[in-house]
C-alpha positions in Angstrom: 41.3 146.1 25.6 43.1 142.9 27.3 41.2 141.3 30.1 42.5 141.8 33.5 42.3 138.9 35.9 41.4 138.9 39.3 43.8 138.5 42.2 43.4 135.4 43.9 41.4 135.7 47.1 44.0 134.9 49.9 43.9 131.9 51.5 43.9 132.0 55.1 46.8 130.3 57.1 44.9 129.1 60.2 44.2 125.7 60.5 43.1 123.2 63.7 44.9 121.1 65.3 43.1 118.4 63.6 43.7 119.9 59.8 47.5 120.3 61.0 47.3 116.3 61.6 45.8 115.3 58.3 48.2 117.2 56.3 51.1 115.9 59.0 49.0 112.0 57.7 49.2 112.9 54.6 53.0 113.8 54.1 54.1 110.8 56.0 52.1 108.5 54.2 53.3 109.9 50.3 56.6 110.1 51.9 57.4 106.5 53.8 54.6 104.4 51.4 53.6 106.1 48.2 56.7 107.0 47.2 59.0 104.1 47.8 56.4 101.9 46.1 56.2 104.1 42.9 59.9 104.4 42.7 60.3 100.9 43.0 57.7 100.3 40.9 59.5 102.5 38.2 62.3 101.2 38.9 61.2 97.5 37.8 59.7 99.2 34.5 62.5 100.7 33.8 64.4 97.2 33.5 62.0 96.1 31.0 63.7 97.6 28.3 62.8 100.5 25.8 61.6 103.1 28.2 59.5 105.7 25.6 56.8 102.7 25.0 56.4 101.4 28.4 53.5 102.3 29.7 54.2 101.7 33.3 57.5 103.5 33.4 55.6 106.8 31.9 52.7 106.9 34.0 55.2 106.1 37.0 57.1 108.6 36.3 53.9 110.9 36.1 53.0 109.3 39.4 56.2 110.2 40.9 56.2 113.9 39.6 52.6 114.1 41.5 53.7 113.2 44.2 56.6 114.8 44.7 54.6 117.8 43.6 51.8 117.0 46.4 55.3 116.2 49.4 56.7 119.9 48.2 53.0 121.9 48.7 52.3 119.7 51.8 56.1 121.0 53.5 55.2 124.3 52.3 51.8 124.0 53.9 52.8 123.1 57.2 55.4 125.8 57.5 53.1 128.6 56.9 50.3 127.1 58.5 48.9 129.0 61.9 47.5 126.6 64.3 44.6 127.5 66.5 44.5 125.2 69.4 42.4 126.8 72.3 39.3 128.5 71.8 38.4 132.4 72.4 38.1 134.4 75.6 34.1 134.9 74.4 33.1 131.5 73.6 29.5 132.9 72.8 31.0 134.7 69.8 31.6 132.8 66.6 35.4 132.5 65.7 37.7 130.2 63.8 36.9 126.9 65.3 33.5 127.0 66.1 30.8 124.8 65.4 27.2 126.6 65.2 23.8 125.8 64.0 22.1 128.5 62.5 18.2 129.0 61.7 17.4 130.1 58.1 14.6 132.3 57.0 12.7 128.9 56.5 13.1 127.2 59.9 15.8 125.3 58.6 18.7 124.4 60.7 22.0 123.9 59.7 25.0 123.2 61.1 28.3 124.2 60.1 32.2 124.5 61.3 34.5 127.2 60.5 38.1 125.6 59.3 41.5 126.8 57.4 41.3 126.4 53.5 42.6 122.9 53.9 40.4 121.3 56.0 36.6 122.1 53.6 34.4 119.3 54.1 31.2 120.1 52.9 29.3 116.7 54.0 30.6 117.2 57.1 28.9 121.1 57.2 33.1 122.0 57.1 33.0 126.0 55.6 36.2 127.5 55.1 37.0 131.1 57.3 37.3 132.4 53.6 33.8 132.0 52.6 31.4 134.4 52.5 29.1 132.6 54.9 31.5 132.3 57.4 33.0 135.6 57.0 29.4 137.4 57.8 29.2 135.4 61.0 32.9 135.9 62.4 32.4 138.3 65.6 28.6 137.7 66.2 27.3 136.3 69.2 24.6 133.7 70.4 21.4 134.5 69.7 22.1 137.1 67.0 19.9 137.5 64.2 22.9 138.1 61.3 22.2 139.6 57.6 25.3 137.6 55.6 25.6 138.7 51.9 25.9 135.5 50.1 26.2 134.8 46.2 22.8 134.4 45.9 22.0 137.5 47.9 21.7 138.8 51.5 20.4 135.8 53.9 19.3 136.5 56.9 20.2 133.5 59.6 19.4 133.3 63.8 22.5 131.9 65.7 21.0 129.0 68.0 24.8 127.9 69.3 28.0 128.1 69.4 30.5 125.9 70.8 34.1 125.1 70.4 34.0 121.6 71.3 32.4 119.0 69.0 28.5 118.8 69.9 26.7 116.0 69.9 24.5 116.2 66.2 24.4 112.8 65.1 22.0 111.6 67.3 
């Protein structure tokens, strides 16, 4: 009996102002540097002569094919993208955007954000809207105790704050 795959989880759209700038960085950087410096740089390889051994001209080329690749998924991006750029009527309630600290079972605090798909950055306790953790928290309030079913089973986790504006953790 043949295998049947999985549908691909969707990926949300929403993304924060400041995940909407980085891909925005992003494209205009591979657009006006990257790319005219590959091309040219293909371009000199190519006027070295027999193009199927030169090694510069093939992995520019490759180069060139990534990027272009990387421009195309970026435009694409930004189109469907859904930016969220002022925070909820309840801003004791966790939505997209938020940054909250969260008490395990241990006493252990942690501190994440919730971000679009594009903006993950998990050193930077950046969880995408997708992911289960985040998902079990969406709707819940300050101070709630919250059961979240993670991979490694149900967790249980004690909301300490909420905020939509970046709180002071470094320090």
């Amino acid at each position: 009996m043949p295998e049947t795959k999985k549908p691909l989880p969707k990926r949300s759209d929403l993304i924060t102002p400041e995940g909407e700038q980085a891909l925005r960085d992003e494209y205009d950087f591979l657009w006006r540097e990257e790319r005219p410096k590959v091309t040219q740089e293909v371009s000199d390889a190519a006027k070295l002569g027999d193009r199927s051994e030169n090694a510069e001209y093939i992995y520019g080329k490759r180069r060139l094919r990534q990027i272009d690749s990387r421009i195309r998924f970026l435009l694409k991006r930004l189109d469907a993208v859904t930016v969220v750029d002022r925070p909820p009527t309840d801003p004791q309630k966790v939505y997209f955007g938020a940054w909250i600290e969260l008490e395990d079972e241990d006493g252990e605090i942690l501190r994440y954000r919730i971000v679009g798909a594009d903006e993950i950055d998990l050193p930077k306790g950046y969880i995408s809207i997708d992911a289960p953790l985040a998902r079990g928290l969406l709707g819940k309030s300050l101070d709630d105790d919250v059961q979240v079913k993670l991979p490694k089973g149900l967790t249980e986790y004690f909301i300490s704050s909420v905020s939509y504006s970046r709180p002071d953790w470094d320090t």
